[in-house]
C-alpha positions in Angstrom: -7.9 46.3 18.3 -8.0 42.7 16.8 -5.7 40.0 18.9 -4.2 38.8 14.9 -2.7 41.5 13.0 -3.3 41.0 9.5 0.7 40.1 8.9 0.0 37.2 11.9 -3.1 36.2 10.1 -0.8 35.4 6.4 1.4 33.3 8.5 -1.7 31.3 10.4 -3.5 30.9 7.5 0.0 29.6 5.5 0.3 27.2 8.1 -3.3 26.4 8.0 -3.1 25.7 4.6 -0.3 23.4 4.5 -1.1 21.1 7.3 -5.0 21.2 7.2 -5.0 17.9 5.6 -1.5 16.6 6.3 -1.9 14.0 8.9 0.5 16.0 11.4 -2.3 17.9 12.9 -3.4 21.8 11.7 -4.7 22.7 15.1 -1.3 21.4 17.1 0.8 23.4 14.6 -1.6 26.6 14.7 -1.2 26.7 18.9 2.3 26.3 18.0 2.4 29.0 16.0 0.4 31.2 17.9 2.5 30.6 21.0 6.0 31.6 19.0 4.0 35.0 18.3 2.6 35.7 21.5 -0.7 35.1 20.8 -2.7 33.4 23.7 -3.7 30.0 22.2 -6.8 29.9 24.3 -8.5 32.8 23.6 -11.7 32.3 22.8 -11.4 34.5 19.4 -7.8 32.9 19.1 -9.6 29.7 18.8 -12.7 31.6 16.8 -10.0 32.5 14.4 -8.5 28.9 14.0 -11.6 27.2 13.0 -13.1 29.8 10.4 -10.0 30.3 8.4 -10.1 26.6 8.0 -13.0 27.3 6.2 -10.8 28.5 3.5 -9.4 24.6 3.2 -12.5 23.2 2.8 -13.2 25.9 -0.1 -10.0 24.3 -1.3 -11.2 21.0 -1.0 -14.8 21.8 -3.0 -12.6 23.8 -5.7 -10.3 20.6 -6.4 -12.9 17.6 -5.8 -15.6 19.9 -7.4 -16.8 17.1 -10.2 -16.8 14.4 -7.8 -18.8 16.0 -5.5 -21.3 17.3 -7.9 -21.5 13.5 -9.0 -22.2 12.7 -5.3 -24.8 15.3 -4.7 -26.7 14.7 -8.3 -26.7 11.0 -7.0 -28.2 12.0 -3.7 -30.8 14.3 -5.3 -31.5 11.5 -8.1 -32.2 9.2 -5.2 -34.5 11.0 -2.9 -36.7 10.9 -6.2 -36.4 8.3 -7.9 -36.0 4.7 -5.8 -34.2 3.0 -8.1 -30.9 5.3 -7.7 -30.7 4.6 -4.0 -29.0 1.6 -5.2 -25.9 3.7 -6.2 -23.0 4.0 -4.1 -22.9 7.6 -4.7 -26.0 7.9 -3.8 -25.3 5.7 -0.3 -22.0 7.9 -0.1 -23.6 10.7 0.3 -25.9 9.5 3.3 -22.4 7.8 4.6 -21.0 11.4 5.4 -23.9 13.1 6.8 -24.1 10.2 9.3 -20.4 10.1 9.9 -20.4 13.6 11.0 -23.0 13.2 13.1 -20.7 11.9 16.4 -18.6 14.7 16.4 -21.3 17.5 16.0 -22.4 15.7 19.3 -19.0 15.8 21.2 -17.8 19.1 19.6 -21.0 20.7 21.7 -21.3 18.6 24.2 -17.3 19.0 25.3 -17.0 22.8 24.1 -16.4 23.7 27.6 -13.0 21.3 27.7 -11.8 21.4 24.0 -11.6 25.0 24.9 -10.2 24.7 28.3 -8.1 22.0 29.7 -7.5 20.5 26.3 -6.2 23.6 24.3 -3.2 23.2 26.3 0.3 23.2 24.2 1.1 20.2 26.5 -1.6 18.5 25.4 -0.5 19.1 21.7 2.6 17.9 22.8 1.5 14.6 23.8 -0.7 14.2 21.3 1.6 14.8 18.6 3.9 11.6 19.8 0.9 9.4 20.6 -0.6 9.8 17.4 2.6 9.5 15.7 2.5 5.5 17.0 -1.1 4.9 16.2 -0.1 6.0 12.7 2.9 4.1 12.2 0.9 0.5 13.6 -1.9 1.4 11.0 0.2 1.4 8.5 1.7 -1.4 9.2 -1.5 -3.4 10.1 -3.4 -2.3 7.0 -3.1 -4.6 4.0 -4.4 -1.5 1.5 -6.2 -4.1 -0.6 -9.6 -2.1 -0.8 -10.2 0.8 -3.2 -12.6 3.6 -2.6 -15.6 2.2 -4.1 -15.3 -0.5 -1.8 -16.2 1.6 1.2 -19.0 0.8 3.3 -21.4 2.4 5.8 -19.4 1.2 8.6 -16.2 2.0 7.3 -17.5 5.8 6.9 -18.4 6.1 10.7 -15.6 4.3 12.1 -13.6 6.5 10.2 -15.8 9.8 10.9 -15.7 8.9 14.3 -12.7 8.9 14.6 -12.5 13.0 13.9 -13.5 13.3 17.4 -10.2 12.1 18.7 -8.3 15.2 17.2 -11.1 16.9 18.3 -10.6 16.3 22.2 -6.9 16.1 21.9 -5.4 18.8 19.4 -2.2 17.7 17.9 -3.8 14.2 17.4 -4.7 15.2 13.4 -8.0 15.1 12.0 -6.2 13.7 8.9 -4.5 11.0 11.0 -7.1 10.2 13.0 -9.5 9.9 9.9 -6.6 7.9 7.7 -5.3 5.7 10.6 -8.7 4.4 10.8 -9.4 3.6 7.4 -5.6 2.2 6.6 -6.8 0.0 9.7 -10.5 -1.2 7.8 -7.5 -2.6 4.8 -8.7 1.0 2.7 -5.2 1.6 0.4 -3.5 4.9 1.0 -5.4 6.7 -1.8 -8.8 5.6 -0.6 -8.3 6.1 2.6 -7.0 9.7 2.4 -9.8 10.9 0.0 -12.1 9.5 2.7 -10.4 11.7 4.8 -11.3 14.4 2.6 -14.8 13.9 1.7 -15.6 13.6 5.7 -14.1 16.5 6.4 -16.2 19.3 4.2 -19.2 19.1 6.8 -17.5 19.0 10.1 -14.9 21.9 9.5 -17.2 23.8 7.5 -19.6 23.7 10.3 -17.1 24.5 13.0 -15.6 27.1 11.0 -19.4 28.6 10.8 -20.2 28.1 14.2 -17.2 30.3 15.5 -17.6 32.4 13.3 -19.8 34.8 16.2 -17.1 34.3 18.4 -13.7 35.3 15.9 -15.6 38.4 14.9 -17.6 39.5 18.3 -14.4 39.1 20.8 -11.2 40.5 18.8 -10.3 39.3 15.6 -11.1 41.7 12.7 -12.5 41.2 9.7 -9.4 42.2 7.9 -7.3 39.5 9.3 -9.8 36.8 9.3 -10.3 37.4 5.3 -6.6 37.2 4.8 -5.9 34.3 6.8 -8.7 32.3 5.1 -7.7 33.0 1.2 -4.3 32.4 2.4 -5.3 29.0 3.8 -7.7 28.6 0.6 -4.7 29.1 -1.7 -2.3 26.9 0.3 -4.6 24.4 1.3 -5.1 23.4 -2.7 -1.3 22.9 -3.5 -1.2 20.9 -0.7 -3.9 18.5 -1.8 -2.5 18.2 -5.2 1.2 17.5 -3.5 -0.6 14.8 -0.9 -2.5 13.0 -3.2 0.7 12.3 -5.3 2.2 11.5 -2.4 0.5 8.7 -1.0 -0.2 6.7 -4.0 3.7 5.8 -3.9 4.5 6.6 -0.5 4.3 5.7 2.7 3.1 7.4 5.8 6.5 7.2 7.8 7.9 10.5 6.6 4.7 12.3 8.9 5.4 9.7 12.0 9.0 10.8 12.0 7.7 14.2 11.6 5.3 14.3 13.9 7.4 13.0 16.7 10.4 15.5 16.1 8.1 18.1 16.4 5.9 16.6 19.7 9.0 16.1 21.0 10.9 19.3 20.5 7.4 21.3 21.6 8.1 19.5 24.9 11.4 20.6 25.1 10.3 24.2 24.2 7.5 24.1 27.1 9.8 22.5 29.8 12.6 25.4 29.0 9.7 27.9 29.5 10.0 29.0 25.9 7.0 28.8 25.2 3.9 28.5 27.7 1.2 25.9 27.5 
């Protein structure tokens, strides 16, 4: 019998959907989620589950930035023939994200054992939730948003990839914070900075998402449930790009801080009443 009925799986993959690339952290609300229901957040195919229906945002992702990245990957095929179009910045782009996702293909494997463990804890969500929440707010306020996306650089793209690995270790951080807090801090505007986020994370979710597959299907999750939860995050997931990117060009980020810390902070609350267990 799967541990995610197929009615559980609609709501996680909802919830997936929405927050996947929201900077208030898809993993921290998925635990969350999963604790309200009863499911044990650190069950291996609990966890299994979490990362392959994310694969249904990133299908999201390839649906609504489809004719940028074929421009990107034409550029990258162009220039491993031709020398001349390895002077194009789509072309350099390319290389940019395959390097950037480099670092946390390294700590996702080497730390498996802990991200797992230890750090799948709600309290750790928690925590994570309010810390990030500052280290938003102060990038936001330190970046001067004065450089547009095709002013990105090599550096810029592994600062920022590298950054992944902090939501990584400590769920409830926000891959989409992380990733965005860095680049707001390298002077990236809002719109730049949050289709980086984007672009960087195709390869590293698709390839957790792949990776766990063996896991979701060979300890407990069905098939059924794991189909559902992923279209349901696929068709989610693309509103909530649409609605972000709209968002940002005339917003600020303050609305998620606030957010973020409500929620971090009423999660504690919920943990220290025994409500919910970490």
């Amino acid at each position: 019998m799967s541990v995610i009925s197929v009615g559980q799986a609609v709501v996680l993959g909802a919830v997936e959907g929405v927050t996947e690339f929201l900077p208030v952290s898809s993993t921290g609300h998925l635990k969350i989620v999963e604790g309200l229901m009863g499911i044990p957040v650190d069950d291996n195919a609990v966890i299994g589950f979490s990362a392959v229906i994310q694969v249904g945002a990133i299908a999201a992702v390839l649906v609504y930035f489809f004719k940028d990245i074929v421009r990107i990957v034409s550029a990258w095929g162009r220039g491993l023939r031709d020398r001349e179009e390895r002077y194009h910045h789509d072309y350099k782009f390319a290389w940019w994200v395959i390097c950037a996702t480099v670092p946390i293909v390294a700590v996702g494997l080497a730390a498996k054992p802990l991200i797992e463990g230890p750090l799948a804890s709600l309290w750790v969500v928690a925590g994570s939730l309010i810390v990030g929440s500052g280290v938003m707010w102060a990038a936001d306020q330190m970046g001067r948003h004065k450089r547009g996306e095709d002013d990105t650089s090599f550096k810029d793209a592994m600062l920022v990839g590298s950054s992944q690995i902090l939501a990584l270790l400590f769920p409830g951080f926000s891959r989409s914070g992380a990733t965005m807090s860095t680049a707001l801090i390298l002077d990236l505007d809002r719109v730049a900075a949050t289709r980086l986020s984007f672009f960087l994370g195709i390869p590293a979710l698709t390839g957790a998402g792949l990776y766990e597959l063996k896991d979701a299907l060979g300890t407990g999750v069905g098939a059924a449930p794991l189909a559902v939860g992923t279209l349901v995050s696929f068709v989610v997931a693309y509103g909530s790009i649409a609605w972000l990117l709209r968002f940002v060009a005339k917003h600020s980020f303050n609305a998620f801080v606030i957010y973020r810390i409500v929620v971090g902070v009423l999660l504690s609350g919920l943990l220290g009443a025994g409500v919910l267990h970490s």
